[in-house]
C-alpha positions in Angstrom: -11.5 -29.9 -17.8 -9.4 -28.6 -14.7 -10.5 -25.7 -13.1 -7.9 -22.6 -13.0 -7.1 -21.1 -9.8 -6.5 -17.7 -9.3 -2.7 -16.5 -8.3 -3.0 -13.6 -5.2 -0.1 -12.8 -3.8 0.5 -10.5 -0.7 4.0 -9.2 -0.4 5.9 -8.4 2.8 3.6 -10.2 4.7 5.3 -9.8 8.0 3.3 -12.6 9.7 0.0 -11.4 9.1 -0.2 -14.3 6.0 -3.5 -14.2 3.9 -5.5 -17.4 3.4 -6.0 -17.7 0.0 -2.6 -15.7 -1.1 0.7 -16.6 -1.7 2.6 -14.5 1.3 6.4 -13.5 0.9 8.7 -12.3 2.9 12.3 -11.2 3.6 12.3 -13.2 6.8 12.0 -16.9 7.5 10.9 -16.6 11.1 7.6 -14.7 10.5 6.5 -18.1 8.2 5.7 -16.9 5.0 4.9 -19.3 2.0 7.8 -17.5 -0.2 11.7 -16.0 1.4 12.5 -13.3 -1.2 14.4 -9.8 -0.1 11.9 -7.9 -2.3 14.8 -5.6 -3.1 16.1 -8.2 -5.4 14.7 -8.1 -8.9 13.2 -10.3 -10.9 10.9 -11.3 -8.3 10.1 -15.5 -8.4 7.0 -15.4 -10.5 6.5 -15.8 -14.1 5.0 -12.9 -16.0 1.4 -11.9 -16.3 0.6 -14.8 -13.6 -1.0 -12.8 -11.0 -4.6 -11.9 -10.7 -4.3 -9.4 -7.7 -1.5 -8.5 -5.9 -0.7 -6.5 -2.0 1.5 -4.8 -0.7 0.6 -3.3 2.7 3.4 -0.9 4.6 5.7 -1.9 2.3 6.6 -0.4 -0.5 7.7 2.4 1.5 10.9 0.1 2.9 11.7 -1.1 -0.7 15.4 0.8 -1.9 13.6 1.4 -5.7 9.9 1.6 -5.3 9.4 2.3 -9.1 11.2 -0.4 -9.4 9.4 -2.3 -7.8 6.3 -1.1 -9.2 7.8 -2.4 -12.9 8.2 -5.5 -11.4 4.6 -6.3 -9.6 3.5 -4.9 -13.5 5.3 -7.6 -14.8 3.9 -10.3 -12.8 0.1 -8.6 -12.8 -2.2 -10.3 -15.4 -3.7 -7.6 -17.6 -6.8 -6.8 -15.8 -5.1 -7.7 -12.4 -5.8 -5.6 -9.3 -3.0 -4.3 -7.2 -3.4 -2.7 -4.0 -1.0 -0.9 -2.3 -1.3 0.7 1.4 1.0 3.3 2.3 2.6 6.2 4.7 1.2 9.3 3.5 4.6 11.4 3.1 3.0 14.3 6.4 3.6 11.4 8.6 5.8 8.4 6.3 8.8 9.3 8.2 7.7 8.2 12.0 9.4 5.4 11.3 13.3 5.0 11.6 13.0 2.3 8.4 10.8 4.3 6.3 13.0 5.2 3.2 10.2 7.0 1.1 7.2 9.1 1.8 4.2 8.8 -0.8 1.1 11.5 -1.9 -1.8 11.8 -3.9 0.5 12.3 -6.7 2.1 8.8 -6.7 -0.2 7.7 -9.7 0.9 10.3 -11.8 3.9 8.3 -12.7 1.9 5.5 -14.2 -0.5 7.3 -16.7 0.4 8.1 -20.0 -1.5 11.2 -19.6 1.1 12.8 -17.3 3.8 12.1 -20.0 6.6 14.0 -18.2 5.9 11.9 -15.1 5.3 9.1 -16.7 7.7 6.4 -15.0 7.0 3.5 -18.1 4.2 0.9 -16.8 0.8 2.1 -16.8 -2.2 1.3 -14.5 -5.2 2.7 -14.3 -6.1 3.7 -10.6 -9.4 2.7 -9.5 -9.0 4.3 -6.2 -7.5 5.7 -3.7 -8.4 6.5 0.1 -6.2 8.7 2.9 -6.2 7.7 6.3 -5.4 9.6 9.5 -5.4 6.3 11.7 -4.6 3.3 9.8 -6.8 0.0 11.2 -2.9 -1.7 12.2 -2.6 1.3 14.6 -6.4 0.7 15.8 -5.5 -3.3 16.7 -2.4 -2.1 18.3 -4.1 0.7 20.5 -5.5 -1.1 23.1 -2.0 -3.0 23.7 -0.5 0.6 24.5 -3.4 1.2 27.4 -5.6 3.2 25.3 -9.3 3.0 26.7 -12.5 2.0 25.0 -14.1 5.5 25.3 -10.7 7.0 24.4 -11.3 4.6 21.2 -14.5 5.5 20.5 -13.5 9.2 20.4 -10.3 8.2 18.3 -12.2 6.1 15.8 -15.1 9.4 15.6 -11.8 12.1 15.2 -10.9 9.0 12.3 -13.8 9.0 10.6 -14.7 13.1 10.1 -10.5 13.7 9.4 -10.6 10.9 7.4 -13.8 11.6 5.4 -12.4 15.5 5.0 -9.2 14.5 3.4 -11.0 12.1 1.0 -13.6 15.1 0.1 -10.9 17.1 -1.4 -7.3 14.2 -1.3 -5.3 16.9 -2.8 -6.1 20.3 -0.3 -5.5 17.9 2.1 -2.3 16.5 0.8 -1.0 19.8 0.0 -2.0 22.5 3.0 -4.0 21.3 6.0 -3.1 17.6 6.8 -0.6 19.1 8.9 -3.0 21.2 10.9 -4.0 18.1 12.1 -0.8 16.2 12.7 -0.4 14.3 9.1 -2.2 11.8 7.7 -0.9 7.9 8.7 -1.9 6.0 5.3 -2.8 6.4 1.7 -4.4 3.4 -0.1 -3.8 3.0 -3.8 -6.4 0.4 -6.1 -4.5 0.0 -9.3 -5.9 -2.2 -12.1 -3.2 -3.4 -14.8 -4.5 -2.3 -18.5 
């Protein structure tokens, strides 16, 4: 009897390719395992192959991200995780290729139980998590001359703004993550029904 391997796949890997993942990519030179402009539909893999699918700082580039979202549904295996890592919309646009902002309401559209949101694919989120510093900013800090004390007080400001925000996602999503200068990510663990 052959064992089955599972299928992870980590779209717009930009060179940071996962062992254990298939890793896709819009460009050749950063050496991914798959070349696919994600803004072309159908996406080359079968349906309901995938056991877990991600997608980080990516989505937010993609011309239709509903689209998109139809499309990593198709390919999810029922009971596949997707996770999804994000620009929170109070600071998505820092970015000059940033096409779309997203918030705490973003899984709205893929619950029945919000029926006039309801964009046609469901998943169930598992969870989701706001950031004020995402960890790519914190490996690219020291490049830019930051210090290690100015780090350690960085990564302590991180923590409590980033433990607020989660206490209460949608106060802060709504009224005070711009009293502190926006919030960097938004993480999103979707589970296919």
């Amino acid at each position: 009897m052959s064992e089955q391997t599972s299928l992870k796949i980590n779209f717009g890997s930009s060179g940071t390719n996962k062992p254990g993942f298939i890793n896709v990519d819009i460009r050749s030179s950063v050496h991914p395992d798959v070349v696919h402009d994600l803004n072309i539909f159908p996406y080359p893999f079968a349906d309901n192959s995938a056991d877990e699918i991600e997608l980080v700082h990516l989505l937010e580039h993609l011309d239709r991200p509903f689209r998109a979202m139809e499309e990593l549904h198709r390919i999810l295996k029922p009971g596949g995780k997707l996770y999804i890592a994000v620009p929170h919309f109070s600071r998505g646009f820092t970015h000059t290729e940033h096409s779309h902002g997203f918030d705490v309401s973003f899984p709205y559209y893929f619950t029945k139980r919000f029926p006039n949101q309801f964009y046609g694919v469901e998943y169930e989120l598992a969870s989701m998590r706001l950031n004020w510093i995402n960890h790519i900013t914190f490996r690219y800090l020291p490049e830019l001359g930051f210090g290690k004390v100015t780090l350690f007080f960085l990564r302590g400001v991180n923590t409590f703004l980033s433990w607020l925000g989660n206490a209460s996602p949608f106060a802060c999503s709504r009224l005070w993550c711009f009293w502190v200068g926006g919030f960097e990510e938004i993480e999103f663990h979707f589970v296919k029904p």
